[in-house]
C-alpha positions as CSV (number, residue, x, y, z in Angstrom):
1,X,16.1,22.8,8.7
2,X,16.5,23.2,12.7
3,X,13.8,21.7,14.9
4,X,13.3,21.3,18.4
5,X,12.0,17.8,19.4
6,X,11.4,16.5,23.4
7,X,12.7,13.4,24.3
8,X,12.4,11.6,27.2
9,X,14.7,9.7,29.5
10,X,14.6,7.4,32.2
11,X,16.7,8.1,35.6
12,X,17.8,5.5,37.9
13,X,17.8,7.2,41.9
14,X,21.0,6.2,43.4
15,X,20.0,7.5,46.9
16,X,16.8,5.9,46.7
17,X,17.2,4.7,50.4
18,X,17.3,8.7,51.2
19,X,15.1,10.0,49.0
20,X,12.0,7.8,49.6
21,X,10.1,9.1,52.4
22,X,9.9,12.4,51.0
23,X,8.9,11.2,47.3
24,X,6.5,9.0,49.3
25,X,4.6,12.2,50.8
26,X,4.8,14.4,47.8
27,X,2.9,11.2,46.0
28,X,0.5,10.8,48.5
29,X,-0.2,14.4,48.5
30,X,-0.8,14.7,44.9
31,X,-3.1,11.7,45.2
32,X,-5.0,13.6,48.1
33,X,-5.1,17.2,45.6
34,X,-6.3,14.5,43.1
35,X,-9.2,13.5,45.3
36,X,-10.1,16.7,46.6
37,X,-10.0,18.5,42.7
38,X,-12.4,15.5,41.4
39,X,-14.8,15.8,44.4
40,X,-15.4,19.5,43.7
41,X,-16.4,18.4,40.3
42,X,-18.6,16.3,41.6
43,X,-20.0,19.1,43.7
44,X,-20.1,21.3,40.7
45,X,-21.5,18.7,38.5
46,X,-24.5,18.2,41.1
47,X,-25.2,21.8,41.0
48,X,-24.8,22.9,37.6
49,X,-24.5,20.3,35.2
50,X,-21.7,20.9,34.1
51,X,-17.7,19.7,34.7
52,X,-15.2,22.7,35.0
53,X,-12.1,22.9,33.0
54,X,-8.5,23.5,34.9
55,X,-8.8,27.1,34.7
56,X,-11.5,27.5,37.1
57,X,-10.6,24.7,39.0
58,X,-6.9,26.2,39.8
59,X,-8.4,29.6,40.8
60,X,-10.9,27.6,43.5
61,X,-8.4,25.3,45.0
62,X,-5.4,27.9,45.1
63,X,-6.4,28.6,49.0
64,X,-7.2,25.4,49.9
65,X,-4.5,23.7,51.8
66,X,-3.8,20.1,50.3
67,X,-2.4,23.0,47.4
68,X,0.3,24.1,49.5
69,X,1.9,20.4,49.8
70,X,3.4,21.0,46.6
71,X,5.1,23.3,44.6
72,X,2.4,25.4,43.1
73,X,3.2,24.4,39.5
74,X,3.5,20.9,40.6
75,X,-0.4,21.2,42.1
76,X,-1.7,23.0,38.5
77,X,-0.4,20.2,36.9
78,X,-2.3,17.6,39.1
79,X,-5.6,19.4,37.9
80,X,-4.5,19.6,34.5
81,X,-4.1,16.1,34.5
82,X,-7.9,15.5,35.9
83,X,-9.2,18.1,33.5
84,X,-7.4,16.0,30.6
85,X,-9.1,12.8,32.3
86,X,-12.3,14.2,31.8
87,X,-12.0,14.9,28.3
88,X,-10.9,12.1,27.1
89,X,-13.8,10.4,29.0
90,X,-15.8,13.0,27.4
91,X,-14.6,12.2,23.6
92,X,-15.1,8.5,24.2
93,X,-18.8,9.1,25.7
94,X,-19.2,11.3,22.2
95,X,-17.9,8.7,19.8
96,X,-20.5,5.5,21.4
97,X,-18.4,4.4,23.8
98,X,-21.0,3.4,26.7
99,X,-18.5,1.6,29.1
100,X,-15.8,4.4,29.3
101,X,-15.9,5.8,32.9
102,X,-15.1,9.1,34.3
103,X,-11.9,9.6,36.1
104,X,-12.1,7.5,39.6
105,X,-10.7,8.7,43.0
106,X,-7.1,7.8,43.7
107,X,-7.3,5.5,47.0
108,X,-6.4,2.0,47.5
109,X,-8.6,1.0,50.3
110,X,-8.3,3.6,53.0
111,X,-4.7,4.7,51.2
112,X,-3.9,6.7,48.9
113,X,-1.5,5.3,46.2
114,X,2.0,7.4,45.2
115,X,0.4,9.2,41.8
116,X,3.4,11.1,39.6
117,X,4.6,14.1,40.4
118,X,5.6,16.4,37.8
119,X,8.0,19.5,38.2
120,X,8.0,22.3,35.8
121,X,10.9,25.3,35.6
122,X,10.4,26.4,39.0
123,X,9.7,22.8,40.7
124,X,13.5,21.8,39.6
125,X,17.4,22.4,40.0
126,X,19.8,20.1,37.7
127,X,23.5,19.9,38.9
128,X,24.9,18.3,35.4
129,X,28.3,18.2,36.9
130,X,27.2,15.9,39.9
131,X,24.3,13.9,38.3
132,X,22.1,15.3,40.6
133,X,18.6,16.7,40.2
134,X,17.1,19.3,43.2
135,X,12.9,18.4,43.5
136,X,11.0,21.3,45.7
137,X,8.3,20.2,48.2
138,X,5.8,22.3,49.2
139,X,5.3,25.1,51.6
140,X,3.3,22.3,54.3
141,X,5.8,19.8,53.7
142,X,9.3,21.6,54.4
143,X,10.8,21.7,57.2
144,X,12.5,25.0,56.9
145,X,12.0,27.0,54.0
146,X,15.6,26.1,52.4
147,X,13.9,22.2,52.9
148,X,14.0,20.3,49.1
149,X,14.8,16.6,47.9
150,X,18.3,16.4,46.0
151,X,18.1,13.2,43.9
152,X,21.5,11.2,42.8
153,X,20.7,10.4,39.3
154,X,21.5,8.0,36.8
155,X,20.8,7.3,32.5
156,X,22.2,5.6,30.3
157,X,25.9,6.1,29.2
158,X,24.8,8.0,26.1
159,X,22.1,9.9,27.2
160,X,22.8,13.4,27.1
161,X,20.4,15.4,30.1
162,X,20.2,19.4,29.2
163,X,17.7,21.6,28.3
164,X,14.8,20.4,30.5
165,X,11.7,21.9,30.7
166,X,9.9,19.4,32.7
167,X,11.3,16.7,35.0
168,X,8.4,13.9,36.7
169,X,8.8,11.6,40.0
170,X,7.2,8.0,39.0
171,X,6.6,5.4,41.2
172,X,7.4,2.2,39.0
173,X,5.9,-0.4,41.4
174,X,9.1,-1.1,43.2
175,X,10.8,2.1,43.9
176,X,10.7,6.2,42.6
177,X,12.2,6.9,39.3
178,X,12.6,10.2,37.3
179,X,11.6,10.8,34.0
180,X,13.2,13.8,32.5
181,X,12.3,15.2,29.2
182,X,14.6,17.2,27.7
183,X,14.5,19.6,24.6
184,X,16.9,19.1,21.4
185,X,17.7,21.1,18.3
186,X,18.1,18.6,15.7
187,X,18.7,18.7,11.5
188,X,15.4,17.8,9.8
189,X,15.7,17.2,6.2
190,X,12.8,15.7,4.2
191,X,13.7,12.2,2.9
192,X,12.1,12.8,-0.7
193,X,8.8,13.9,-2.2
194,X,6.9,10.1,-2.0
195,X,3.8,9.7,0.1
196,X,2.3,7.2,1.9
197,X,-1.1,6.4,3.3
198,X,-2.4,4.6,6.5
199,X,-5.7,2.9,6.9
200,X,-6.2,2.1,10.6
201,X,-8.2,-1.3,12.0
202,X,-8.9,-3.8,14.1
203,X,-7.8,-6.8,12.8
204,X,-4.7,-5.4,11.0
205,X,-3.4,-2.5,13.2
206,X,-2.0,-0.9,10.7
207,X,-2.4,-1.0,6.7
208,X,0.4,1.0,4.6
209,X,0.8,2.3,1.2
210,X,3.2,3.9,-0.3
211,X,3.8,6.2,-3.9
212,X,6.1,3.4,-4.6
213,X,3.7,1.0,-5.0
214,X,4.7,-0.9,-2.0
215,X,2.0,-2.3,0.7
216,X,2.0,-3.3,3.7
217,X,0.4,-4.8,6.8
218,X,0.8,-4.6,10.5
219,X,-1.7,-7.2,12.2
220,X,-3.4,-6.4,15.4
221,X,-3.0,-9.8,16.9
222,X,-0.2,-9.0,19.8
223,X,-2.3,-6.0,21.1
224,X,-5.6,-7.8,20.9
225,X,-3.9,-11.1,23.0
226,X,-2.7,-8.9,25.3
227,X,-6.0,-6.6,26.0
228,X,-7.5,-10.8,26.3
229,X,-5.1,-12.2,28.5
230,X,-5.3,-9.1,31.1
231,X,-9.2,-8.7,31.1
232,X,-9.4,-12.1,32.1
233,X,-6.6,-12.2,34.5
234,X,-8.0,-8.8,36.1
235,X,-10.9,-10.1,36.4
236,X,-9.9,-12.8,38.9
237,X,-8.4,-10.4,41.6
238,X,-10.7,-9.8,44.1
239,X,-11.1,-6.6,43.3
240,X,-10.5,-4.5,40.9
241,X,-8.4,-1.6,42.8
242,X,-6.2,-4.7,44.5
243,X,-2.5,-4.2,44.2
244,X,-2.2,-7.4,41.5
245,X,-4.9,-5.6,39.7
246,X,-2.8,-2.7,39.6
247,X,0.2,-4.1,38.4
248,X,-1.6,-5.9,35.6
249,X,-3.2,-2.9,34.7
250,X,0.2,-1.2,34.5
251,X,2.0,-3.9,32.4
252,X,-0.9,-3.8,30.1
253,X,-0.8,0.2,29.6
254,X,3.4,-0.8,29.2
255,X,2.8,-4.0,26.7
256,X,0.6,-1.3,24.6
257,X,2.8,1.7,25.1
258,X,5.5,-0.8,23.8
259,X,3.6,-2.1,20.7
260,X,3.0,1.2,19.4
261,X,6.4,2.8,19.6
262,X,7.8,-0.4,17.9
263,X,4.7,-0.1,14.9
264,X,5.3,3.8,14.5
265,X,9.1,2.9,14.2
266,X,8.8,0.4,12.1
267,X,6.6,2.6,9.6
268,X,9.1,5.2,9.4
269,X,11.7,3.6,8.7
270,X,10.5,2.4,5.7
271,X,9.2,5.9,4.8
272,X,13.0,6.9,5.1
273,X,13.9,3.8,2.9
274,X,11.2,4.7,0.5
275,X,12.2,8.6,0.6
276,X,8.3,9.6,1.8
277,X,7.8,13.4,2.5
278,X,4.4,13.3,3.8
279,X,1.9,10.7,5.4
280,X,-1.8,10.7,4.9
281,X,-3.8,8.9,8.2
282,X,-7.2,8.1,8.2
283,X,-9.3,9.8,10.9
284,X,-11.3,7.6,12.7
285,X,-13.3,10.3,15.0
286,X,-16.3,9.0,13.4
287,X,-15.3,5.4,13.0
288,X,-18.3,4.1,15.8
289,X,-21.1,5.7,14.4
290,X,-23.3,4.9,11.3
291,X,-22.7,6.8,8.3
292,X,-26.7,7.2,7.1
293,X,-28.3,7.5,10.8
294,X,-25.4,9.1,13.2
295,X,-26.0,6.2,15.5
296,X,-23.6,4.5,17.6
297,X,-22.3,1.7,15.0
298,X,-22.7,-2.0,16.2
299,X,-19.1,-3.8,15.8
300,X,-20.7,-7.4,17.7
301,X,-18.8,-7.9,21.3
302,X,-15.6,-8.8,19.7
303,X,-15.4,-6.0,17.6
304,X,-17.1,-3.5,20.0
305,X,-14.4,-5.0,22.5
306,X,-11.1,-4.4,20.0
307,X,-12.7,-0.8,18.6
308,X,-13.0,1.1,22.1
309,X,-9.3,-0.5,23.3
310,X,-7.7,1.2,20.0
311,X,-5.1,4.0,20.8
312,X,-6.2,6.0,17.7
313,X,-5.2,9.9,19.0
314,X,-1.9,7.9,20.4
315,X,-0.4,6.1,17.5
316,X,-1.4,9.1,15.2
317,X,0.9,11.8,18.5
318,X,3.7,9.1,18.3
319,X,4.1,8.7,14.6
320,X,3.2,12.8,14.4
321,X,6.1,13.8,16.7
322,X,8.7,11.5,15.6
323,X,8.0,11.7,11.9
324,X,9.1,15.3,12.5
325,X,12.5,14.3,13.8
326,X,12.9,12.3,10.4
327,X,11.8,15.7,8.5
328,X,8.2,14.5,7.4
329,X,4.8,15.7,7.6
330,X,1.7,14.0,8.9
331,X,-1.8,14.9,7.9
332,X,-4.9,13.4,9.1
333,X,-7.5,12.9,6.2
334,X,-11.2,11.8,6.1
335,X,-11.9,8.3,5.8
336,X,-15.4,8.3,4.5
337,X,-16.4,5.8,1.9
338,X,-12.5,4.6,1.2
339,X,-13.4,1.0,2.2
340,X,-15.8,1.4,-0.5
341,X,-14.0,2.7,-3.2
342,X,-11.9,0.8,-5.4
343,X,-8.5,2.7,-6.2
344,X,-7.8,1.4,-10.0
345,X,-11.3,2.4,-11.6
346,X,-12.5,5.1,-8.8
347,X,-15.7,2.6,-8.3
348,X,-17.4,3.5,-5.4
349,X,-19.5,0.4,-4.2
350,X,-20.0,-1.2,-0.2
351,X,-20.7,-5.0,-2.1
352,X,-17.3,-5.0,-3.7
353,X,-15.4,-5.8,-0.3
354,X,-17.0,-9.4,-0.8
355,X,-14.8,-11.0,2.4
356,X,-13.2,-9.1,5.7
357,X,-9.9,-9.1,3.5
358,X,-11.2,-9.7,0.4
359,X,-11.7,-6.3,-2.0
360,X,-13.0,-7.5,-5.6
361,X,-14.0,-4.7,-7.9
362,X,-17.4,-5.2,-9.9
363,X,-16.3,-2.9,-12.7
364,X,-12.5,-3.5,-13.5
365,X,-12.0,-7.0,-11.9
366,X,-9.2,-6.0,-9.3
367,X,-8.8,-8.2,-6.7
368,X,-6.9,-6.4,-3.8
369,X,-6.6,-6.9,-0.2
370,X,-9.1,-5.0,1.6
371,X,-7.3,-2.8,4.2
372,X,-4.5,-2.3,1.3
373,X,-7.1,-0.5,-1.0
374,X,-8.3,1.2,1.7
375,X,-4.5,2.9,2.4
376,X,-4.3,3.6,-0.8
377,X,-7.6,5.4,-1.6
378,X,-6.3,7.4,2.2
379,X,-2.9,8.3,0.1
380,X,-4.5,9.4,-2.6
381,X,-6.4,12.5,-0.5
382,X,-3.2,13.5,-0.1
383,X,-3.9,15.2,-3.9
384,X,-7.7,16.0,-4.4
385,X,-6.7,16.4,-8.1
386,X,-5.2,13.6,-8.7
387,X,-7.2,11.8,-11.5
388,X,-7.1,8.1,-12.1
389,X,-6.6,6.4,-15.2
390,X,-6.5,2.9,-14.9
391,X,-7.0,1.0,-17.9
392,X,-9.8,-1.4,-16.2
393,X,-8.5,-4.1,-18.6
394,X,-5.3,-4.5,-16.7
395,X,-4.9,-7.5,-14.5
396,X,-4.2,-6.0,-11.2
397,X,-4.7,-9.3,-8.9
398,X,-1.0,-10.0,-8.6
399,X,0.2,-6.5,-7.2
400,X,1.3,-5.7,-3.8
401,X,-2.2,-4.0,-3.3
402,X,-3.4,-7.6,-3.7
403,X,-0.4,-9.1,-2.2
404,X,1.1,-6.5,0.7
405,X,4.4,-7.8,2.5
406,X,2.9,-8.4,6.4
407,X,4.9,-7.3,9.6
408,X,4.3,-9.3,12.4
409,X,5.1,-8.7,15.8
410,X,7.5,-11.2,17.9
411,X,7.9,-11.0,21.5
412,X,11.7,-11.3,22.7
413,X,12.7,-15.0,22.6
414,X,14.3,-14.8,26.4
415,X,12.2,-12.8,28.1
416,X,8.5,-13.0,26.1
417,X,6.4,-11.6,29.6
418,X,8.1,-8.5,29.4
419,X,6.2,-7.2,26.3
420,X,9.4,-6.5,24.2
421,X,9.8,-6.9,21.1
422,X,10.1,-6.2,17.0
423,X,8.3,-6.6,13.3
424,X,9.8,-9.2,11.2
425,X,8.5,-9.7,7.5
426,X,6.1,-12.6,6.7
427,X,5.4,-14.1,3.5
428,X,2.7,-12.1,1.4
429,X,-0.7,-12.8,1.6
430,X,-3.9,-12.1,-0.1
431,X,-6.5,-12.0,3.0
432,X,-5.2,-11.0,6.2
């Protein structure tokens, strides 16, 4: 089967020297759109109550003329992006997340900091044959009409660039880069018809089971030193919007960003290996409320602390998108009562998880390893009709739901600051 996946690539500038100054005003200018776009709401909010979506905010701030700095579809997508902001500030608000604040102002001090520009079909020109990519300004910012920014580019060697739909300046902290995302048509076969099931936490990242029988874990501990170490070091700037606050804050969203393409790889991989057709994830939308009262859910400070810094919408987008490269399906399935339920005898009981790893079933003696049942009881939604017929008189304390294989995360050995880095397979375990 033919599919269309989006990838996207990194571009060196070669004329970066050239190029500069005019990358520098189109993200300054998007900074000062950003501004102006969040201030409204703020005007709006005053009046009203409410926050507008993009829509409305697009058809006020058409005229105004900070819009004009940059290509037009270059300024929707500044206010699409501050719409988006607001939502997810909004979903986080929803699900008991008191310290999540609305989207800030862009200024550093009296300056406005370069934000990323992005340039849809009409923003863009791309000369394959010379490596080069043609970036339009806007009408306040040309010099002549004809006025645009031709960028030398380069990827790497086998990086093929065609097809693109959306090409974005960044500003990496030391000079302008582009990142160009480009549309393939790929061959998308299902590896088999096994399934697998993921059960989502805090102190193991990931817990997997698979039709096969096969468990296993991917502990937290990497993201959680990491969202440790830069709180604390963030903290000591002397302020928060510094420029060292800034680049922490940027190698922490990389370090993450990192961690959760390397888990999601990792996973399907061994969903290839294992011939899985479809995965089953928990969803956690109400993971921070009580189950009996609706109330925001108290975790204690460190587990408040880890639950609001998990990327739950973007590990499920990442495995989602390239899971469909590999030619499986991902469904989201509810998670209610599956820490509770023991998956030999279908006992449903909150006392049997004796320990924070520890899963011990009252009626048919299975002793599993918590988060490993609870994958397994996600899996099995996969088939409402599934019925199970366990023999409760079978041992089942020395399976892999007891024992699962556990993936732990190593940082590169030359270079351990820069975040990098792979799973390799530790020695079963029984509490994680």
């Amino acid at each position: 089967m033919a599919i269309h996946v989006a990838r996207t690539y990194v571009a060196s500038i070669q004329n970066q020297q050239l190029v500069k100054g005019d990358l520098d005003s189109l993200g300054f200018a998007a900074s000062k759109l950003w501004n102006i776009a969040r201030w409204t709401c703020d005007r709006i909010w005053n009046e009203t109550g409410t926050i507008p979506d993009d829509g409305p905010l697009k058809a006020y701030l058409k005229t105004h003329e900070r819009y004009a700095d940059l290509n037009s579809q270059s300024s929707q997508r500044v206010i699409e992006e501050l719409a988006e902001a607001f939502r997810g500030w909004y979903a986080k608000r929803r699900n008991g997340d008191d310290r999540a604040n609305p989207p800030k102002y862009r200024k550093n001090g009296d300056d406005h900091p370069r934000s990323t520009v992005t340039f849809k079909e009409d923003g863009f020109k791309h000369d394959a044959k010379n490596n080069r990519i043609r970036l339009s300004k806007g009408r306040n910012l040309k010099d002549h009409w004809s006025d645009f920014i031709l960028c030398d580019i380069e990827t790497r060697p086998d990086v093929v660039v065609e097809n693109i739909p959306q090409v974005r300046a960044v500003w990496n902290g030391d000079e302008w880069e582009l990142h160009i995302v480009c549309k393939h048509e790929i061959e998308a076969r299902s590896p088999g018809d096994e399934t697998a099931g993921i059960d989502l936490g805090i102190k193991n990242f990931a817990a997997v089971s698979y039709s096969t029988d096969d468990h296993e874990l991917y502990p937290g501990n990497a993201l959680k030193t990491d969202e440790r170490y830069f709180a604390k070091e963030i903290a000591k700037c002397n302020s928060p919007r510094s420029n060292k606050a800034l680049r922490l804050r940027r190698k922490r969203s990389e370090r993450r960003s990192h961690y959760l393409h390397a888990v999601t790889r990792h996973i399907l991989t061994e969903c290839v290996e294992r011939g899985v057709g479809t995965i089953a994830v928990g969803n956690l939308e109400g993971i921070r409320e009580d189950d009996e009262t609706g109330e925001a859910r108290n975790w204690g400070d460190r587990g408040n602390e880890g639950l609001h810094g998990w990327a739950f919408d973007r590990f499920t987008n990442l495995l989602t998108y390239k899971a469909k490269a590999e030619g499986i399906a991902v469904v989201t399935v509810s998670e209610r009562d599956t820490s509770k339920t023991c998956s030999c005898c279908g006992q449903k009981r909150e006392a049997n998880r004796v320990e924070r790893g520890l899963y011990i079933c009252r009626g048919c003696d299975a002793v599993m390893n918590a988060d490993s049942n609870g994958a397994e009881n996600i899996r099995r939604r996969l088939d409402q009709a599934e019925k199970v017929t366990l023999n409760p008189s079978v041992d089942r304390s020395s399976g892999r739901v007891a024992r699962p294989v556990v993936n732990l995360f190593r940082r590169g050995e030359h270079d351990p600051s820069s975040g990098q880095g792979t799973f390799a397979e530790q020695a079963s375990i029984c509490k994680p």
